[in-house]
C-alpha positions in Angstrom: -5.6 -11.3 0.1 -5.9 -10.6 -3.4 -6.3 -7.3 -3.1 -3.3 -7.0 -0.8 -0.6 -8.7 -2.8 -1.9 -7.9 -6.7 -3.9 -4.7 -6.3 -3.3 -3.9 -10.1 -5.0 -7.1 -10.7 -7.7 -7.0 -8.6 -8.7 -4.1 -10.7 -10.7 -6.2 -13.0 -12.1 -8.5 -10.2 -15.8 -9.0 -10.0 -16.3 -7.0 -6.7 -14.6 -4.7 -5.1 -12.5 -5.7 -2.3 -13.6 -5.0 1.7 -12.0 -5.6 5.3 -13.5 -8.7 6.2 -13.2 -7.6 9.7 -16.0 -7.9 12.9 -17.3 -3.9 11.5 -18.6 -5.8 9.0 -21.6 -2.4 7.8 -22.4 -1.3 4.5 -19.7 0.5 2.8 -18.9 2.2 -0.5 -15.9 0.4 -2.2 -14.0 1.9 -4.6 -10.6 2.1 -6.1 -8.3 5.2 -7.5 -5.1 4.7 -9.7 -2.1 7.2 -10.2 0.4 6.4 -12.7 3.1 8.6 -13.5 7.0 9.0 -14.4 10.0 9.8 -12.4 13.7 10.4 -13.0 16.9 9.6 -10.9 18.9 12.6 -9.6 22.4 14.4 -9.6 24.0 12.2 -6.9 22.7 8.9 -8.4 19.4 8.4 -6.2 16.3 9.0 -6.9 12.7 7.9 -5.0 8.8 7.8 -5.4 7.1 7.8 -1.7 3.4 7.7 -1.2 1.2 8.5 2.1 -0.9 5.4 2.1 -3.8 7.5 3.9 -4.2 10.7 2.1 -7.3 10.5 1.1 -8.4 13.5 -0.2 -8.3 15.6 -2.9 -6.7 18.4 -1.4 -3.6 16.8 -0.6 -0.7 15.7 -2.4 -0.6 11.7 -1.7 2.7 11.0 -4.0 6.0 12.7 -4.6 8.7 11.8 -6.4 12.2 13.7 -7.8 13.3 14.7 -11.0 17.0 14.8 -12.5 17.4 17.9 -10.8 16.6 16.3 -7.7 20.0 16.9 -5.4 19.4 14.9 -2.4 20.6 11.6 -0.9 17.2 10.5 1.1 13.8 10.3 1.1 12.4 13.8 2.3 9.5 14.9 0.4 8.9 18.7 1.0 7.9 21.1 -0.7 10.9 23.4 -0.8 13.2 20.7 -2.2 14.2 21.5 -5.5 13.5 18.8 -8.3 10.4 17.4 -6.2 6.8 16.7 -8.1 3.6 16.2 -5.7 0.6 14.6 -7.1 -2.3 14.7 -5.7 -5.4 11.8 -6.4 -7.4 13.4 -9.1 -10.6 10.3 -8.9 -11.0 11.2 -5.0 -14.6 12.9 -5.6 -13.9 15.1 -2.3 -11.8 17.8 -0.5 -10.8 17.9 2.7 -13.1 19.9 4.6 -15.9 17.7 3.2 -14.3 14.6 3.4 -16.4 11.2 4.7 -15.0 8.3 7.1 -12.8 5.9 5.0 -10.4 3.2 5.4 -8.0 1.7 3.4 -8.3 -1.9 2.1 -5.2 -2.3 0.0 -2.7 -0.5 -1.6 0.4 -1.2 -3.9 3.5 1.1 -5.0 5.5 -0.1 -8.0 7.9 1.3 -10.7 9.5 0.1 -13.9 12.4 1.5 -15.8 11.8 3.2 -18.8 15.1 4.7 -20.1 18.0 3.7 -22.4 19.4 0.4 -22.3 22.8 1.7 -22.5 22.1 3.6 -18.9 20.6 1.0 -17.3 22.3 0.2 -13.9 22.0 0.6 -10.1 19.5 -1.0 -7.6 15.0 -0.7 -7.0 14.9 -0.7 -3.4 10.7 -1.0 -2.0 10.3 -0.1 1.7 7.5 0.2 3.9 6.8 1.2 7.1 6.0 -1.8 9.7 3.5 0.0 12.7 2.5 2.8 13.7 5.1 5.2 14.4 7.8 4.0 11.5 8.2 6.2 9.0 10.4 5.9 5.4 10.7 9.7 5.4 14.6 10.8 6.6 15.5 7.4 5.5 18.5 6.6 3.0 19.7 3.7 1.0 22.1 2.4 3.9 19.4 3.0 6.5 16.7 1.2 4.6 19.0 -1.3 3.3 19.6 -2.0 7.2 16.1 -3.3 7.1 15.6 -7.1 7.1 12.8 -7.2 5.5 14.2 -5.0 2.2 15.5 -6.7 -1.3 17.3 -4.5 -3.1 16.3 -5.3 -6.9 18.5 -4.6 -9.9 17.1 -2.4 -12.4 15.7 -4.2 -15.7 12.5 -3.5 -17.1 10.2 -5.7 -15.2 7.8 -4.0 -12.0 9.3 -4.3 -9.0 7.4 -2.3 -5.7 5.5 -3.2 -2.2 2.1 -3.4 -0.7 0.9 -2.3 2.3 0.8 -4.6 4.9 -1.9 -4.0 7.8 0.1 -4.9 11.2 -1.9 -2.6 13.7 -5.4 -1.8 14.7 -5.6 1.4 14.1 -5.9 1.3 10.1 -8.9 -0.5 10.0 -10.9 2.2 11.9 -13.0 4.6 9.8 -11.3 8.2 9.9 -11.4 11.3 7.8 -7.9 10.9 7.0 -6.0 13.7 5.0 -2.3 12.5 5.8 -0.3 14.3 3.0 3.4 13.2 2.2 4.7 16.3 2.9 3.6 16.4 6.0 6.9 14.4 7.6 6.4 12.5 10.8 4.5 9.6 10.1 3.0 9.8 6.6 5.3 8.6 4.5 4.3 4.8 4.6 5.7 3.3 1.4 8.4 4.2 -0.9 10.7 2.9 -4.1 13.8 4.2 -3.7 16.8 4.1 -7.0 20.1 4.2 -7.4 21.5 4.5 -10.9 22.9 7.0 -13.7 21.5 10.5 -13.3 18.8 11.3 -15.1 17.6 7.4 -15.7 14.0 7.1 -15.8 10.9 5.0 -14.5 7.6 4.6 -14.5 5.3 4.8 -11.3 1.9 2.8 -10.9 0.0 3.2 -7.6 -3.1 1.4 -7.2 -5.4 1.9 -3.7 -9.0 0.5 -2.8 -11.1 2.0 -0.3 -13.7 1.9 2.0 -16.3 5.0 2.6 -19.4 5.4 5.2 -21.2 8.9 5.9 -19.8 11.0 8.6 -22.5 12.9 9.9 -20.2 15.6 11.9 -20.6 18.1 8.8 -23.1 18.7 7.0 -21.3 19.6 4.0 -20.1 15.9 3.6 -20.0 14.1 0.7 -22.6 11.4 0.7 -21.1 8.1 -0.6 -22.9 6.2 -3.5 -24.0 2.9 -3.9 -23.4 1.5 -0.4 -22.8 -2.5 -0.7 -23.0 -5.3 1.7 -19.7 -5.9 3.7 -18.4 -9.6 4.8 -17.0 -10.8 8.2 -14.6 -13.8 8.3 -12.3 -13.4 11.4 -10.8 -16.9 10.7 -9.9 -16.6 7.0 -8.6 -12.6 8.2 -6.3 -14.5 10.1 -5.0 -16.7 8.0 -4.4 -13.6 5.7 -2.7 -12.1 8.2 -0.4 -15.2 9.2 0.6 -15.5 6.0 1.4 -11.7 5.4 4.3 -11.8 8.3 6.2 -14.1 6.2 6.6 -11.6 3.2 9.4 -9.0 2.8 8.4 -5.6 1.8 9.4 -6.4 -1.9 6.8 -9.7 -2.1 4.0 -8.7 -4.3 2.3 -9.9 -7.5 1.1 -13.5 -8.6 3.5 -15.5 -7.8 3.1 -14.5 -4.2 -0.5 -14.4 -4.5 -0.6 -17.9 -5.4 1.5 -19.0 -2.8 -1.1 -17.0 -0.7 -3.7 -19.3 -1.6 -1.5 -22.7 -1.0 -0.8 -21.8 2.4 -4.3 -21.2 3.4 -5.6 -24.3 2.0 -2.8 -26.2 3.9 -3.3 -23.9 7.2 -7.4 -24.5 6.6 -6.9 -28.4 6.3 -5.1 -29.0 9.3 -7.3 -26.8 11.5 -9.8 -29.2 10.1 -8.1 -32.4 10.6 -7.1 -31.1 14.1 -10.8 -30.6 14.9 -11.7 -34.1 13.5 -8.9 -35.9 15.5 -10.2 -33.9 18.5 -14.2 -36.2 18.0 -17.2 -34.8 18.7 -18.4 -33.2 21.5 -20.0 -35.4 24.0 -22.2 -34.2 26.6 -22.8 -36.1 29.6 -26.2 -36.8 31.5 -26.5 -36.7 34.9 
């Protein structure tokens, strides 16, 4: 849960972060950073998006507009004019070598940086909520149709989302190379702004992984230091219980800490249930 909700500071934890799911095999865990800048465009709006799942090193995993940026949505391709890709330079692999990974946890946040005297207009975090929803072709009106979006306005503290895992699917171990310009369903997670053209921000996107061999080419890159992974289906599920309560733009300490009351409440009264319930009592006949 840590990981989920303060990913930036779960960079310093002790150990890196797993799924604590029933595939509960040795893994190698690791996590990859890109920070960056951004600027709003001609027509006032401006966006960073990421694809959660590109994992690769061939790929660009981010893009984000400039001032000369001319659009009014979120439709990072290559053609546009006024778009920057970045691709994850500490991903130690390419795509046609790439191992079986999952991701743990993932956060997207931005911060304005420009002039005080321009400062203005609205941070708007989205993120996708299963399988087949996408941010990409969205706008502000559509995403602000979204119940579970806040629209921010734009000082100078972080404002972004974290991924949220609602479907099976993500925690399976895939050679995933899902590139944000790819449209249909890669764009995940996005900050979208409105403001003066040519205003400014700062981008911080933090992700932990998962990696096990995959043994289908043998070219692969062979994943280091391979560390014991935990299984706890009961506190996963208090995790996730809590998770569906958050709106996409609930992230950071203050969350995290109400994170932790409402597993201890939801722990002790499973355990008071259980003890008003008695022992069990077996009969001989």
């Amino acid at each position: 849960m840590r990981a989920l909700l303060d990913p930036w500071g779960s960079l310093t934890a002790d150990e890196m972060p797993c799924i604590p799911d029933l595939n509960a095999q040795p893994s190698f865990k690791f996590a990859t950073r890109m920070r960056g800048t951004f600027a709003v465009g001609t027509n006032n709006f401006g966006y960073v998006a990421l694809s959660p799942f590109c994992i690769t090193l061939s790929s660009a995993a981010l893009a984000c507009t400039g001032p000369t940026f001319t659009g009014t949505g979120v439709n990072p391709q290559t053609d546009t004019v006024g778009m920057t890709f970045v691709v994850d330079g500490q991903i130690p692999w390419i795509t046609t070598n790439a191992p079986l990974t999952r991701l743990v946890a993932c956060g997207l946040r931005v911060r304005y940086n420009g002039t005080e005297l321009n400062r203005g207009g609205d941070v708007i975090p989205a993120r996708a909520l299963n399988f087949t929803d996408v941010i990409d072709g969205s706008t502000t009106a559509t995403i602000m149709s979204r119940q579970d979006v806040v629209a921010r306005q734009c000082d100078r503290k972080w404002h972004g989302c974290v991924w949220n895992q609602t479907y099976p699917a993500v925690s399976q171990y895939v050679t995933n190379q899902n590139p944000v310009n790819a449209g249909g369903v890669s764009t995940k997670m996005a900050v979208l702004v409105t403001g003066t053209a040519g205003n400014t921000y700062s981008y911080d996107v933090v992700r932990f992984y998962e990696v096990v061999p995959n043994d289908s080419n043998g070219t692969t890159y062979s994943p280091q230091g391979l560390s014991k992974s935990s299984s706890d289906a009961d506190g996963l599920g208090y995790v996730k219980d809590f998770l569906g309560t958050l709106g996409a733009s609930d992230i950071g300490q203050t969350v995290l800490q109400q994170g932790f009351s409402y597993i201890k409440g939801a722990a002790a009264a499973a355990a008071a249930s259980y003890m008003q319930q008695g022992p069990l009592r077996v009969g001989w006949h």
